[in-house]
N, C-alpha and C positions, 0 to 999 in steps of 0.2 A: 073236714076242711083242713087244709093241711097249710101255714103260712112258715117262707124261710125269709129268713134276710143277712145279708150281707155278711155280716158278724157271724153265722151259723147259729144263729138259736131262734128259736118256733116260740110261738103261742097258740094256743089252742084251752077246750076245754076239759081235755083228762093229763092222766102223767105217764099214758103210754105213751114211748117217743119211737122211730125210728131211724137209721141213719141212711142218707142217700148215699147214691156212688159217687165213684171219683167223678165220672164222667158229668153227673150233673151238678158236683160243686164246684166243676169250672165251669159253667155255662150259667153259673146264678153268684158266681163269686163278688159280682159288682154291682147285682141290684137285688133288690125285691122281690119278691115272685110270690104272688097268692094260687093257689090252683083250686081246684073244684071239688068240693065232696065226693070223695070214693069211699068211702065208710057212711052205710045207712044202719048202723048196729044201734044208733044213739048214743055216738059219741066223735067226736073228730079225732083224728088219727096227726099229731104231728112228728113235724121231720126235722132234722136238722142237718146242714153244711157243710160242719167244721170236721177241718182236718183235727183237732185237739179238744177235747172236751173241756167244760167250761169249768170245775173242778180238779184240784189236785190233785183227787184219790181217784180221777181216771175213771172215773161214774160220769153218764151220760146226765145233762142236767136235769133239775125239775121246773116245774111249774113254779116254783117259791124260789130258786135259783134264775131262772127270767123274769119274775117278780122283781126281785134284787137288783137287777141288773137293766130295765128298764126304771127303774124308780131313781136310781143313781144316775142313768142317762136323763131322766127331767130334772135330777138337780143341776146336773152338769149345763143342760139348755137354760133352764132358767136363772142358774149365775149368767151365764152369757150374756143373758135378755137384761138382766138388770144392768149389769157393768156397761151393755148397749144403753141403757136409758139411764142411767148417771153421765155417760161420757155426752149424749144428746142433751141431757139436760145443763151439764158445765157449757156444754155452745153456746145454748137456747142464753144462759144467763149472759156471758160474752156478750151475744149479738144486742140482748137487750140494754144490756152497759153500753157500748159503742151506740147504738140508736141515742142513748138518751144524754150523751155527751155530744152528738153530733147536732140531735136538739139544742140544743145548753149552747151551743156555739154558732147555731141557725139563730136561733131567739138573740144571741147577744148581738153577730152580725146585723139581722133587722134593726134593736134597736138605734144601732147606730148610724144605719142607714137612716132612717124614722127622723134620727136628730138631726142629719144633716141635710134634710130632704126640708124641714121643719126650720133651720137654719137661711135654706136658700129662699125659702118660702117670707120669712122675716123681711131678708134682703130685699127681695121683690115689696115686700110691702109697701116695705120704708121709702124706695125709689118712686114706687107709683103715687104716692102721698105727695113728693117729693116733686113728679110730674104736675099732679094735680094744681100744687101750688102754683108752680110755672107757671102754666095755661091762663091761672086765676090775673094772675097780674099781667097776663099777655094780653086777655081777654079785658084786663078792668078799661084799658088808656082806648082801644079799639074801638068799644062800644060807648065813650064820651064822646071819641070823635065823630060816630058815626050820629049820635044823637045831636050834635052842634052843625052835621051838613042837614041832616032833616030838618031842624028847624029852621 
């Protein structure tokens, strides 16, 4: 099996490698490409892309030289991921500070709604108490006189 990508370096499981041509490392220069087993000896045959060898000494790489280099590529993604989930998480904390100030100023609002809702409610009390009274002595002199035509 023979796998290239992008970068020009292969994986596989031996450290014979071989180099493609020009022609198909510009036709694989921007993606990925797995192809199919043409090697049945028991063992996979890889290949590599790069116009430049991954080494300074001008040696095609090895299996421990894409080792290296894919292990440095998951540090590199996984700083990402984290620095992604610190910067997600200073949000997360943001939004839950603002929720719970917006609380804090929802709750304060009610209460004072609550007291002056609680306030009008007094007022009214007082007034209907205040009707009540009315009535009583509207009603006291009404019902004398209505009992002095009765009899």
């Amino acid at each position: 099996m023979s796998i290239s990508t992008s970068s020009g370096h292969s994986s596989g499981h031996s450290d014979r490698m071989s180099t493609s041509t020009s022609e198909n490392r510009s036709k694989h220069s921007d993606r990925m490409s797995i192809s199919p087993p043409e090697n049945r000896s028991g063992y996979d045959e890889m290949s590599t892309s790069s116009d430049h060898p991954s080494s300074s000494t001008g040696r095609e790489p090895t299996i421990r030289d894409l080792g290296s280099k894919i292990n440095m590529f998951h540090r590199v993604v996984n700083t990402r991921i984290k620095s992604l989930q610190d910067d997600w998480d200073s949000k997360i904390n943001i939004l839950h500070k603002t929720m719970h100030d917006y609380d804090g100023r929802h709750r304060q609002f009610e209460v004072e709604v609550n007291n002056q809702f609680a306030e009008v409610n007094n007022q009214f009390t007082g007034l209907s108490n205040q009707l009540v009274l009315v009535l009583n002595r509207l009603e006291g002199p009404r019902t004398m006189r209505a009992l002095v035509v009765i009899d």
